[in-house]
C-alpha positions in Angstrom: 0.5 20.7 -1.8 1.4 23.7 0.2 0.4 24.1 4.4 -2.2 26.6 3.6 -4.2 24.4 0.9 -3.3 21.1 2.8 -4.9 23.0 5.9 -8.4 24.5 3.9 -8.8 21.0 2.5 -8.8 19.2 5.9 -11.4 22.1 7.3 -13.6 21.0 3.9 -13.3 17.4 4.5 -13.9 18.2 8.8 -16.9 20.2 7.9 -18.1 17.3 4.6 -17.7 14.1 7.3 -19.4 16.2 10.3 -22.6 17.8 8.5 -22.8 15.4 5.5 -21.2 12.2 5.8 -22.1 11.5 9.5 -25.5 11.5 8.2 -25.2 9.1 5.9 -25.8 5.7 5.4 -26.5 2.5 3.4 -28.8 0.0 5.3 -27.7 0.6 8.7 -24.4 -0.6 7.8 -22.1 1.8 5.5 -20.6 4.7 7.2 -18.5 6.9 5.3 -15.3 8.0 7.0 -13.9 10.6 4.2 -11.5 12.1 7.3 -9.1 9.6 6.9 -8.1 11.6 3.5 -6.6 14.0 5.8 -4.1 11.4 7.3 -3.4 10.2 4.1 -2.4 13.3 2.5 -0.1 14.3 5.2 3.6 14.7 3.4 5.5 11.5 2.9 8.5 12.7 5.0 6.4 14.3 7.6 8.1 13.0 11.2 6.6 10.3 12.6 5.8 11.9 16.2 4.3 14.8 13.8 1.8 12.3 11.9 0.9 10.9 15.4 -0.1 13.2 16.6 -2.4 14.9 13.5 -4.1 11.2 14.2 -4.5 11.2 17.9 -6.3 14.8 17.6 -8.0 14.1 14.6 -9.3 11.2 15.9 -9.9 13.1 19.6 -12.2 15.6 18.1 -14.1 13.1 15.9 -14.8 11.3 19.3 -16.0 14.4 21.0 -17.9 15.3 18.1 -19.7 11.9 18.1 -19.4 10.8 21.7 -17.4 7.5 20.6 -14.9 7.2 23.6 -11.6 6.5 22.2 -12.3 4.5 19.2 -11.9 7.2 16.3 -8.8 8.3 18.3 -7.2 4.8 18.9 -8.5 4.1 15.2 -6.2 7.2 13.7 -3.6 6.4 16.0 -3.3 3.1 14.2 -3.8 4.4 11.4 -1.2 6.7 11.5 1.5 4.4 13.4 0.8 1.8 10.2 1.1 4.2 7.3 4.6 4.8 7.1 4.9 0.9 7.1 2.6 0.4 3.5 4.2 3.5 2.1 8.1 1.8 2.6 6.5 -1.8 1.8 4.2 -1.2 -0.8 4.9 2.0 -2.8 7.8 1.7 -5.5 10.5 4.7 -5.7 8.9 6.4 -2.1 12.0 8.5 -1.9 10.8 10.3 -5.4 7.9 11.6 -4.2 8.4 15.3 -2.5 4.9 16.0 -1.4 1.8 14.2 0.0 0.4 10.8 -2.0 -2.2 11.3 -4.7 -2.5 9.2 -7.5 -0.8 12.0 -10.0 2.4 11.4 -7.5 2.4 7.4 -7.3 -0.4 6.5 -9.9 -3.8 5.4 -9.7 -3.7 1.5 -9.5 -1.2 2.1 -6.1 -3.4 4.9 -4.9 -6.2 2.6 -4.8 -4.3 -0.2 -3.2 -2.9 1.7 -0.5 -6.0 3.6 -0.3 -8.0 0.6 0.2 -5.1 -1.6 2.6 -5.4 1.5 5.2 -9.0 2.3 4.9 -9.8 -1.0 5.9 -7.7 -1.6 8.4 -9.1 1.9 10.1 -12.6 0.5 9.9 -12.1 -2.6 11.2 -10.3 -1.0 14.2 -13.4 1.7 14.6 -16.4 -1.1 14.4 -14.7 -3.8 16.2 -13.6 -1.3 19.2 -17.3 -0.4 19.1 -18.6 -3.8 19.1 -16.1 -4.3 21.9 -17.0 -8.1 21.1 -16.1 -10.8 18.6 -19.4 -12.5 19.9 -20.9 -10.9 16.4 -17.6 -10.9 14.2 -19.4 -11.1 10.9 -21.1 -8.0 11.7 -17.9 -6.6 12.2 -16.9 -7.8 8.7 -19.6 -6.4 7.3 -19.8 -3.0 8.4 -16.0 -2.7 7.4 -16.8 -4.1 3.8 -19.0 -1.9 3.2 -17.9 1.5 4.8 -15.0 0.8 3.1 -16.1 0.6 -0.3 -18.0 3.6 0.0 -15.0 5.7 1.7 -12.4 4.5 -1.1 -15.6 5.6 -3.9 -16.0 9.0 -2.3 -12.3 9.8 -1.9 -11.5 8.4 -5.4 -14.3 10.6 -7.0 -12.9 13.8 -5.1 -9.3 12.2 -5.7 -10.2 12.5 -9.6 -11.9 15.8 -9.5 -8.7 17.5 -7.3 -6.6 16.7 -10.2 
């Protein structure tokens, strides 16, 4: 995917999570976070200082936009730091693939999987900074469960439409 369409679809998915997805929720405890698409669909060879910092203002502006105080931020950050690590680890043949990850480049069973490894990870990162307590830990749990299933079922349905 070129800079210009990589660049339109993060405004879409900015503009989706801030006037849609923000507003939604299941039971008080699934929140979808459909911006992490954006990191993931940065270009595999994309240097690492680069991808850092698309997280750390990513994340920035989600915390402004929500008045969160760090955690999106330190939550992309993360996110970011740890995705070059699955994609050596878990992704077979890495040096094939030229552009971003999608599952046309690595297929759809390891799309998922990493999909699903970092997703979660970011959750549990974003509720348990905002719990700022292990006091309620299974709360924690939960809230990452089920924000997570939700993300990877939104960004697999756009995932399969963007084909």
């Amino acid at each position: 995917m070129g800079w210009n369409k990589q660049i339109i679809q993060a405004f879409v998915v900015i503009v989706l999570q801030v006037l849609l997805f923000n507003h939604l929720q299941i039971a008080g405890f699934g929140f979808p976070m459909v911006y992490v698409l954006i990191l993931m669909n940065l270009p595999v060879h994309i240097p690492r200082w680069a991808e850092m910092l698309v997280g750390a203002i990513l994340g920035l502006f989600f915390d402004i936009w929500c008045t969160s105080l760090g955690v999106n931020m330190a939550a992309c950050i993360a996110f970011s730091f740890l995705r070059p690590i699955f994609l050596s680890n878990g992704i077979q043949d890495i040096e094939r693939i030229k552009g971003e990850i999608t599952s046309k480049s690595i297929g759809r069973i390891e799309y998922v999987k990493y999909l699903a490894l970092l997703t979660s990870v970011h959750h549990l990162l974003v509720f348990a900074l905002e719990a700022w307590s292990w006091h309620n830990w299974w709360m924690v749990l939960i809230q990452t469960a089920i924000s997570s299933v939700l993300t990877i079922v939104i960004v697999v349905i756009y995932d399969t439409f963007n084909r």
